[in-house]
C-alpha positions in Angstrom: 0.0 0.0 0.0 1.1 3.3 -1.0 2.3 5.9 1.6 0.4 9.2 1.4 2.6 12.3 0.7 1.1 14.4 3.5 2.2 17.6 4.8 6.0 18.2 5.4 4.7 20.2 8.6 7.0 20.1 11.1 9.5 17.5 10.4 6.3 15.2 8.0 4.3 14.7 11.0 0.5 13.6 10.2 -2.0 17.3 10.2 -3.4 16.1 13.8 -0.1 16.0 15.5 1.3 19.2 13.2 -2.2 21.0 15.1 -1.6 20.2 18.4 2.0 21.1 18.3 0.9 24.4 16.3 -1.1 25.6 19.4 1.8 25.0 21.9 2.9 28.4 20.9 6.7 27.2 22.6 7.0 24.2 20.3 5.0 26.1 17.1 8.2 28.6 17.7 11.1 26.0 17.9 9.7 23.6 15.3 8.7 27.0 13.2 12.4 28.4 12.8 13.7 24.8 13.2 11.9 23.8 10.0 12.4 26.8 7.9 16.3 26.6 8.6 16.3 23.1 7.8 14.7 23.6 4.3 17.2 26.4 3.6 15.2 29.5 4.3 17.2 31.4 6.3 15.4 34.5 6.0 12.4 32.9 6.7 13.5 30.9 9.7 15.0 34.2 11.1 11.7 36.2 10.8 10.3 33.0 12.7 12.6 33.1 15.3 11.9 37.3 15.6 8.2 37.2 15.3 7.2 33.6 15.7 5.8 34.1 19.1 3.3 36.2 18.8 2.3 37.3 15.0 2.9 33.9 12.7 1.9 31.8 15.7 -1.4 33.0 15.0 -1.4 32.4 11.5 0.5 29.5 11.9 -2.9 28.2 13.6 -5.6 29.5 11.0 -3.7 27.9 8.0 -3.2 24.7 10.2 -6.8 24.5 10.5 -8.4 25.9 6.7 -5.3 24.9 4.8 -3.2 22.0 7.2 -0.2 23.8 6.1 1.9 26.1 8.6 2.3 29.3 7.1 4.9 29.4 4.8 6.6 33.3 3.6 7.7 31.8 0.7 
């Protein structure tokens, strides 16, 4: 059986778990900046590690639940 090619969210965890650690704004922070810098946005994973706790938490949590994606800048 075929694996499904989910969301990349915070390290390919499944949307449910992605959620739940998108609302720990603490973990939605680390795994934010963690994320970007692993995928080789530095710029973004530096605006994420400025203005991850508080602005693009809260988006990070409306586009987990309309879009199960974290918001990405680019």
């Amino acid at each position: 059986m075929a694996k499904k090619s989910g969301g990349k969210d915070y390290f390919g965890l499944s949307w449910i778990v992605s959620l739940i650690l998108a609302i720990i704004p603490i973990t939605s922070w680390i795994f934010g900046f963690v994320t970007r810098f692993k995928e080789g946005h530095w710029v973004c994973g530096l605006v994420r590690l400025i203005f991850g706790w508080n602005i693009i938490w809260i988006l990070d949590i409306i586009f987990m639940i309309f879009t199960h994606h974290i918001f990405k800048l680019f």
